[in-house]
C-alpha positions, 0 to 999 in steps of 0.5 A: 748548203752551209759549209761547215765552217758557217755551221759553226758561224751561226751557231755561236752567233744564236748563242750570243743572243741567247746569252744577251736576252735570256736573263730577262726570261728569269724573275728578277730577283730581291734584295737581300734585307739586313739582319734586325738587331736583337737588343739583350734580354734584360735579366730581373734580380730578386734582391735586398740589401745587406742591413746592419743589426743584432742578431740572436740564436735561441731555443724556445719551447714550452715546460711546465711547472713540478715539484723539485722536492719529491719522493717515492714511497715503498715498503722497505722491509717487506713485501706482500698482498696490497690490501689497499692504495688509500689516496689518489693523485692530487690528494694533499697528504700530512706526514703519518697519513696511512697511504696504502697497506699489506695484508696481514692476516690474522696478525692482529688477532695475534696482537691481541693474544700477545697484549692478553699475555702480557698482562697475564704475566704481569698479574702472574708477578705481582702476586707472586710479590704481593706473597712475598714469593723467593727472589727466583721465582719473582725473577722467573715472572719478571723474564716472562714479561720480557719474552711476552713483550718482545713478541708483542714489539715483533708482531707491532713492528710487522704490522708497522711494515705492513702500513705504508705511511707518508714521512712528509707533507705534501701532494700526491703527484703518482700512483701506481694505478696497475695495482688492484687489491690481493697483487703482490707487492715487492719491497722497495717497489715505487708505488706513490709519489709525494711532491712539496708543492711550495718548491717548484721548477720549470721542466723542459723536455723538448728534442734539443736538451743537450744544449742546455748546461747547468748553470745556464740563464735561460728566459721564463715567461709566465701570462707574458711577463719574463722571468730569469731562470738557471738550469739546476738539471740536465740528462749529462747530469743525472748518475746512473742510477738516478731517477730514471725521469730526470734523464729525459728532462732539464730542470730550471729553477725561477727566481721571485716566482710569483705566488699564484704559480703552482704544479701544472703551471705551463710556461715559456722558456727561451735559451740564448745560445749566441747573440751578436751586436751591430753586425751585419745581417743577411737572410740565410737564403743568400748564403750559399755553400759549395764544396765548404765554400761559403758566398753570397751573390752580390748585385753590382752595376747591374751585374751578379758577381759572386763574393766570399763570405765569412759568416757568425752567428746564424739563425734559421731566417738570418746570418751574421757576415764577419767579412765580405759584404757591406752594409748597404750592399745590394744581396741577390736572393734569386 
């Protein structure tokens, strides 16, 4: 038997040996590949450059051509029961055409009882004096002709204001179509509408009305060819108790309008609100605000570097750069 002193021998002897050929008994194991070399992404700007140019702000809409001279027609000194509106829109009017009428009743029945007593009265004194009748009772007849004749001057004069006539030359642009024979009237009631159809001007009514100033040149265009036109009225203008319409519109006279223009004529109108020239000019997509800060992103050598802008006029597409960008630079859009 081993000693235990030999026990000991043999087992480290075994395992040396297993230390020495035990490794080949595991795969041998693989190299470690090195790491590939990642080339950066190339970033893709969308970009144009900063030009050199004019730029102009404007407000263009359309109007159309209407009288500048027109006016109400009312009964002033009385109302009552229309009887009838005797024009329509369009139609061309002379001064005294009778345009629409009160019912009177029997007040030409009384006109013409009045006319019978005047000349009852005036027959009554020429006899009387043809008789050589007394001073008074020649002054008696001679008052009752005055009193006749005053009553036939009041019931005229009601008659006349039962009458609506035109006071001026021109064509019916308004009437109140609401009104039927037998409504009742209001004195001072605006019921036709008379225009001068020679004094023409531009009416603009679009949603920016407030930038228009009296006195302002504003750009008219008629079948393409340009006219210089002045604001004569704007809402800021009209008093209070103005015409109601005129609040809502402003008024452009034309110069050297052309003769074939008349009421209805459509019209372009274009008004410069600021304009600038040989400046530089960027799209108003590259301008970027932040906390009132204002900047562009300007591409150089090959990097976005934000630059602070101090901008001018600016349009809806373009904006004028007072100082921070060249011409020539290059702008990134996106």
């Amino acid at each position: 038997m081993l000693s235990k002193k030999g026990l000991v021998s043999a087992t480290v002897f075994l395992l040396l040996i297993f230390l020495l050929t035990g490794c080949k008994l595991f795969p041998k194991e693989e190299s470690l590949l090195a790491p590939p070399v990642m080339e950066p992404v190339k970033v893709s700007y969308s970009t144009v450059k900063a030009k050199r140019g004019d730029i102009v702000k404007t407000i263009r809409g359309s109007g159309s051509f209407v009288s500048i001279d027109s006016k109400y027609m009312f009964f002033e000194a009385r109302g009552g029961r229309l009887k009838e509106i005797y024009v329509k829109h369009g139609d061309e009017v002379k001064k005294g055409d009778l345009l629409a009428e009160l019912y009177t009743d029997d007040l030409e029945t009384e006109i013409k009882r009045q006319e019978l007593n005047l000349r009852k009265a005036q027959i009554t004194y020429n006899q009387l004096k043809a008789n050589n009748a007394g001073k008074y009772d020649l002054e008696r007849a001679s008052i009752d002709i005055q009193l006749v004749r005053l009553g036939l001057e009041s019931l005229k004069k009601q008659k006349e204001e039962a009458e609506l006539r035109s006071d001026v030359d021109g064509v019916v642009t308004y009437v109140d179509t609401r009104l039927s024979p037998g409504d009742i009237v209001g004195a001072f009631q605006n019921l036709i509408r008379i225009a001068n159809p020679d004094a023409l001007y531009v009416v603009y009514n679009g949603s920016n009305l407030s930038n228009f100033t009296m006195g302002a040149e504003v750009e008219v265009t008629i079948d393409e060819k340009t006219y210089t036109g002045k604001v004569v009225s704007t809402p800021a203008n009209v008093p209070p108790d103005g015409d109601e319409n005129l609040k809502n519109l402003v008024g452009i006279e034309v110069e050297d309008l052309p003769e074939e223009v008349e009421m209805g004529t459509n019209a372009q109108i274009t008004l410069i609100l600021e304009q600038s020239y040989d400046t530089i000019i960027v799209p108003k997509q590259a301008v970027r605000n932040y906390m009132g800060r204002k900047y562009v992103n300007v591409l150089e050598n090959g990097l976005n570097n934000e630059r602070d802008v101090r901008i001018g006029v600016e349009t809806a597409t373009e904006v004028e750069i007072l100082e921070g960008i060249e011409e020539g630079e290059e702008i990134i859009l996106r």
